[in-house]
C-alpha positions in Angstrom: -10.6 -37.0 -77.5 -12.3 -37.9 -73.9 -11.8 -42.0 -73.2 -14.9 -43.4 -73.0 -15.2 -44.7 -69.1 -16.6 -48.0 -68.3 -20.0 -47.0 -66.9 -20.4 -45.5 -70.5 -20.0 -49.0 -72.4 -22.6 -50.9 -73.8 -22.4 -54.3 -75.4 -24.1 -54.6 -78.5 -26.6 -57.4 -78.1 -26.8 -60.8 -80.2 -26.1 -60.3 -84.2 -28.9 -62.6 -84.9 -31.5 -60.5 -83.2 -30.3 -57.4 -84.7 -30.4 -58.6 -88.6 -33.6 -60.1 -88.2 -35.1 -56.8 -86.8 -33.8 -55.2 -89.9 -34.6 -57.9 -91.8 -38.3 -56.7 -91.1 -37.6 -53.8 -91.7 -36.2 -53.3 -95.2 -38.9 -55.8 -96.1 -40.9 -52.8 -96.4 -38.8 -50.2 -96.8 -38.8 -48.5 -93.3 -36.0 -46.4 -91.4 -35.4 -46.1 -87.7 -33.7 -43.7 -86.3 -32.3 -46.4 -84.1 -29.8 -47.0 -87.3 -29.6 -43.7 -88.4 -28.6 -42.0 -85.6 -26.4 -44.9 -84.4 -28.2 -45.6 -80.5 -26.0 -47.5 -78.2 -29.2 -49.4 -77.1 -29.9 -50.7 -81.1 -29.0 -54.3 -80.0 -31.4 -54.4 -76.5 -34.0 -52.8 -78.4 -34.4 -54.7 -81.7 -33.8 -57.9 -79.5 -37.2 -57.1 -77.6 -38.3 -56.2 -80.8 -39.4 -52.7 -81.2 -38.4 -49.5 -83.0 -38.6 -46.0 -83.1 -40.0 -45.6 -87.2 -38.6 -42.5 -89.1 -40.7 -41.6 -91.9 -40.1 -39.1 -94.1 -37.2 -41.0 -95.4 -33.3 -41.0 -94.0 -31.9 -37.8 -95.3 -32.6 -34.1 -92.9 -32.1 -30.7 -94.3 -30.6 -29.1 -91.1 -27.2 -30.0 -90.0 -27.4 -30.0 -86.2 -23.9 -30.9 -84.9 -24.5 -34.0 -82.9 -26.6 -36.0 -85.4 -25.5 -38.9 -87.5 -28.8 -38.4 -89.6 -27.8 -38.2 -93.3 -28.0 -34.6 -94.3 -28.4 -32.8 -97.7 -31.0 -31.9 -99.9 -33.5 -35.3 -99.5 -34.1 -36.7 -103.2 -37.3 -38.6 -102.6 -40.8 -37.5 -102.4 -43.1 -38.2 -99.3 -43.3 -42.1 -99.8 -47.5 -42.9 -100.2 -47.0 -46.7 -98.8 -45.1 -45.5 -96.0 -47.3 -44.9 -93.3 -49.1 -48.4 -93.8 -45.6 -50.0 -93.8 -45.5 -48.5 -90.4 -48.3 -49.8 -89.5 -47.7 -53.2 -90.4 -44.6 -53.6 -89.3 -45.8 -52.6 -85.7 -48.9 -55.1 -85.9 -46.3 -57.8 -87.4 -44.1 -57.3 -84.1 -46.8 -57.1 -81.6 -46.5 -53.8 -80.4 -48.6 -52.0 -78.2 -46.7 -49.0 -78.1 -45.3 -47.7 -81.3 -42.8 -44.2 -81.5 -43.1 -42.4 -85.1 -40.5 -39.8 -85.1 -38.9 -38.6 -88.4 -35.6 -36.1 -90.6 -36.6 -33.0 -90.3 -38.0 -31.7 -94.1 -38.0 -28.0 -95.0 -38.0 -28.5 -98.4 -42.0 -29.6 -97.8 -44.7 -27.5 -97.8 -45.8 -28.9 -94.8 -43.0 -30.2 -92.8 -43.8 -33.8 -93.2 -47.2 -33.2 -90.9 -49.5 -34.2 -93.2 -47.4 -37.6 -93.4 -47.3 -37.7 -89.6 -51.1 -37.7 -89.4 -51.4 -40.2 -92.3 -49.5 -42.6 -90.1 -50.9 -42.1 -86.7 -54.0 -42.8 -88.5 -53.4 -46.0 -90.3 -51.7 -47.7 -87.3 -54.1 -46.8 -84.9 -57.1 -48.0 -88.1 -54.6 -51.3 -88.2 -54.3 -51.7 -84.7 -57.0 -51.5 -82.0 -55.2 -51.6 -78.9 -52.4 -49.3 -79.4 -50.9 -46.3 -78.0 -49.2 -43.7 -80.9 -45.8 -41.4 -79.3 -44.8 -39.0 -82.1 -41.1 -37.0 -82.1 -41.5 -34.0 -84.1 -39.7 -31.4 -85.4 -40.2 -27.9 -84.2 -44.0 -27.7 -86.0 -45.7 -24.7 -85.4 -49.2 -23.0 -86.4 -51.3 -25.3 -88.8 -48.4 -28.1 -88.8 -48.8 -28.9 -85.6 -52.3 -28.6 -85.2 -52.2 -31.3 -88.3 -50.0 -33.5 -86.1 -52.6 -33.0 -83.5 -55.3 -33.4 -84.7 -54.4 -37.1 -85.9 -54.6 -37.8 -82.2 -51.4 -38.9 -80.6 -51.4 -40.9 -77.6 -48.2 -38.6 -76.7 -46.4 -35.6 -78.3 -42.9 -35.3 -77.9 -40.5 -32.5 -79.2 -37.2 -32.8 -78.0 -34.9 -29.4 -76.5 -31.9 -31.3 -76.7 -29.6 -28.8 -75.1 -29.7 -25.5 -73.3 -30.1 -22.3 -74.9 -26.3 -21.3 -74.9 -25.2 -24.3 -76.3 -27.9 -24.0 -79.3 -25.7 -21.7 -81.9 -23.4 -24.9 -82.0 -25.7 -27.7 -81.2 -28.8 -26.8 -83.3 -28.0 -24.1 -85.7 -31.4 -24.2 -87.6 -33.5 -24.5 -84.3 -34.3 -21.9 -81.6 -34.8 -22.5 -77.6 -37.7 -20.3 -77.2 -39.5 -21.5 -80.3 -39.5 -25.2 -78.9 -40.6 -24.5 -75.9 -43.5 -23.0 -77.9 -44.1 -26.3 -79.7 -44.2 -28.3 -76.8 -46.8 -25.3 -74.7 -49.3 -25.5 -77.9 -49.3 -29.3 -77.5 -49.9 -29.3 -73.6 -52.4 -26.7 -74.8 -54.9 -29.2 -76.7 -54.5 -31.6 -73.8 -52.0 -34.3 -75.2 -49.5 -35.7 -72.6 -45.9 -34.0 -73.6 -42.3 -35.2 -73.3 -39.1 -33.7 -74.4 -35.4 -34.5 -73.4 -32.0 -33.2 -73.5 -28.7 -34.5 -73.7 -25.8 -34.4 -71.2 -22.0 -33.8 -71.5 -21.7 -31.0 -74.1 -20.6 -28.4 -72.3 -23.9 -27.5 -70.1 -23.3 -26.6 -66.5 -25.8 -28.2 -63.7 -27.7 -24.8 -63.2 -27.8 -24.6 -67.0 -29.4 -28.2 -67.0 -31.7 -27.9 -64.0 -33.1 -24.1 -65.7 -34.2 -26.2 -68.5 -36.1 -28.7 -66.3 -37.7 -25.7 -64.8 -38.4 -24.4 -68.4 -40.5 -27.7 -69.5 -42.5 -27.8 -65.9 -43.5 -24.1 -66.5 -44.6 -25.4 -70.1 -46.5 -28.4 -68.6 -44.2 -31.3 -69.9 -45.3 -34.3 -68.4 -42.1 -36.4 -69.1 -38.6 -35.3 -69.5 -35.4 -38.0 -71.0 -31.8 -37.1 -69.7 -28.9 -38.9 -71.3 -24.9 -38.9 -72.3 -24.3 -37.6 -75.3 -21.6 -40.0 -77.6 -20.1 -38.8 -80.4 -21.9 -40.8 -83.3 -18.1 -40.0 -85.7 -15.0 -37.8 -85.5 -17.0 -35.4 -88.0 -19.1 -34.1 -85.2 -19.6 -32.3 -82.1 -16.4 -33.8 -79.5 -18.0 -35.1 -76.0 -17.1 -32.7 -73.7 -17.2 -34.3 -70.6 -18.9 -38.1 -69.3 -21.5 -37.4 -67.3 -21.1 -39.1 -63.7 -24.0 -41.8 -63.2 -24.6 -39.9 -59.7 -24.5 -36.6 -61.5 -27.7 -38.1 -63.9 -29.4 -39.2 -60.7 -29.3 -35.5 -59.3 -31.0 -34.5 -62.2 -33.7 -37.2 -61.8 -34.3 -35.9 -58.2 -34.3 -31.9 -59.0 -36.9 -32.6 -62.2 -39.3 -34.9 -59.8 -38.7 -32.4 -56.9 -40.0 -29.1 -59.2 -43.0 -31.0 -60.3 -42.2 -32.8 -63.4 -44.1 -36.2 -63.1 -41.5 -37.9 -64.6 -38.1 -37.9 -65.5 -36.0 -40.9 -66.8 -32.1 -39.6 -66.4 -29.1 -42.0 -67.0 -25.9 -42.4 -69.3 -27.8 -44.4 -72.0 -31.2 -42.9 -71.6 -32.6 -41.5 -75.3 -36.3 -40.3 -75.8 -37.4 -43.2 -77.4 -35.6 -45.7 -74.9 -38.1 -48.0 -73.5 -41.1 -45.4 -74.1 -43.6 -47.9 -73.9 -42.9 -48.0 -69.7 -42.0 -44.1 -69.0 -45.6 -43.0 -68.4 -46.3 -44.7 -65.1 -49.1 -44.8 -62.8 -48.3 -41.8 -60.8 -49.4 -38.1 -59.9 -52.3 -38.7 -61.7 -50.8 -40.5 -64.5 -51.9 -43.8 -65.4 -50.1 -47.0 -66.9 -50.1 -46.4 -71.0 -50.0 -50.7 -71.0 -53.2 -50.5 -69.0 -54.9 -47.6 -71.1 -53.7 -49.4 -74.6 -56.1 -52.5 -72.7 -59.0 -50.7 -72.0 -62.3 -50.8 -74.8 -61.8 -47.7 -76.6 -58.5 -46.3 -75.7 
C-alpha cells in the first residue's frame, strides 16, 4: 500500500459541527453520499452546512470498485416522504444551492427517475430562490428525459475514469454510453458537468483524451480529483497525484474549451458546487441567477 503524502491529508473538521449536520439529517431520514461514500471534505462541508442528498436510499446494485456505497440487492421501496424531506432539509439549512444525486437502482422500473423529478420538484415548489444540481446515473431514453423534464438547474453524470480503466473501475457502466447521457442532456439545453478521478492507473494523455471527449460532448464543467481508497476491500490507489500534475489538467481542460474545470487532490463533483459555475465565457454566477425574480 502507497503512503498517503502530506499534500493528500485532510483534517477532519470540528465533531460538534459534524453530529449536528447529521443530527438534521436522520431527523428525517435522509442519506448523503457525503457519509456513504466516506468524502475527505465531510467535516468542511457539514460545518458550512450543506450536503449532497442521496435519495433512493443507501444500498446500489452495481459494484463499481472504488465505491464505499453499500451494495446488494436494496430492500426498501422508493421512500414517498423522501423527496419533501429533501426539500426541507435544504430550506431548514438555508441553501441556495442544493445537489440531489443518488445509489444507482436497477432493480426499478425506472431507475429512480421518477423519484429524481419528484424531488427537483418539491424543493424548487418549497423554495423560491433555489438552484437544483442533480448526479445521475447513466439514464438514458425516457429516464432521462424524466429527469429532464423536472428542470434541473444543472445535470451532472460523472465518467469517473477513462475507458481502459472501466472493466475494473465500473464493471456495470460503459464509456461510450455516458458520454451519451451527458450529449442528450447538453442536447435539451441544461448546463452539464461530469468528473473523473485521478491516480488509478490513467496516464496524462489518457486523462487529457477524456477532457477532450466531454468538450466535444458540450460539458460545461468538468471535476478532477485524487482518488483514496475508501477500505482495504477496494480498488488500491495507484499512484498520488502530484498537486502540479492536477493543475496541468486544469490548464489543458480550460485551454481546449471547457469553460470550467475545478482540478485538485480533494476536489469531488459535489465539492463546493454551489461556486463552480462562474461568471465567465458566457456563464453567469448560479448565486446571482438563484437571486433573480423567476429563476
Amino acid at each position: 500500500m502507497k503512503r498517503l503524502p502530506s499534500w493528500a491529508k485532510k483534517p477532519l473538521g470540528h465533531p460538534a459541527n459534524i453530529h449536528g449536520m447529521k443530527a438534521i439529517l436522520r431527523k428525517r431520514n435522509l442519506h448523503t453520499v457525503c457519509e456513504s461514500a466516506r468524502c475527505p471534505n465531510i467535516g468542511e462541508c457539514f460545518s458550512k452546512p450543506t450536503a449532497a442528498f442521496m435519495i433512493l436510499g443507501d444500498v446500489c446494485t452495481r459494484r463499481c470498485g472504488f465505491c464505499s456505497v453499500n451494495k446488494s440487492a436494496p430492500a426498501l421501496d422508493v421512500a414517498p416522504h423522501e423527496p419533501q424531506n429533501v426539500a426541507l432539509t435544504a430550506k431548514e439549512l438555508g441553501l441556495c444551492h442544493v445537489v440531489v444525486t443518488s445509489v444507482t437502482r436497477d432493480d426499478l422500473a425506472d431507475g429512480g427517475a421518477g423519484q429524481f423529478a419528484l424531488t427537483i420538484k418539491a424543493i424548487k415548489d418549497n423554495i423560491s430562490a433555489i438552484l437544483v444540481e442533480v448526479l445521475t446515473p447513466d439514464y438514458t431514453g425516457i429516464r432521462l428525459k424524466t429527469v429532464l423534464n423536472a428542470g434541473p438547474d444543472i445535470f451532472n453524470h460523472n465518467l469517473e475514469t477513462v475507458p481502459s480503466l472501466y472493466r475494473t473501475v465500473r464493471p456495470q457502466a460503459d464509456y461510450l454510453r455516458s458520454l451519451d447521457v451527458l450529449n442528450s442532456a447538453k442536447e435539451s439545453g441544461v448546463l452539464t458537468k461530469s468528473g473523473i478521478m485521478a491516480g488509478l492507473g490513467e496516464t496524462k494523455e489518457e486523462v487529457r483524451a477524456v477532457l477532450r471527449d466531454l468538450y466535444a460532448v458540450g460539458c460545461d464543467a468538468v471535476t478532477i480529483g485524487q482518488y483514496l481508497q475508501p477500505t482495504r476491500g477496494h480498488l488500491e490507489v495507484q499512484e498520488y497525484v502530484e498537486p502540479d500534475v492536477f493543475k496541468e489538467y486544469e490548464a489543458y481542460g480550460r485551454s481546449i474549451g471547457i469553460k470550467q474545470v475545478y482540478s485538485g487532490t480533494f476536489v469531488r463533483s459535489s465539492y463546493n458546487a454551489e461556486s463552480l459555475f462562474l461568471e465567465k465565457d458566457g456563464m453567469i454566477s448560479l448565486k446571482e441567477r438563484a437571486k433573480s425574480p423567476g429563476k
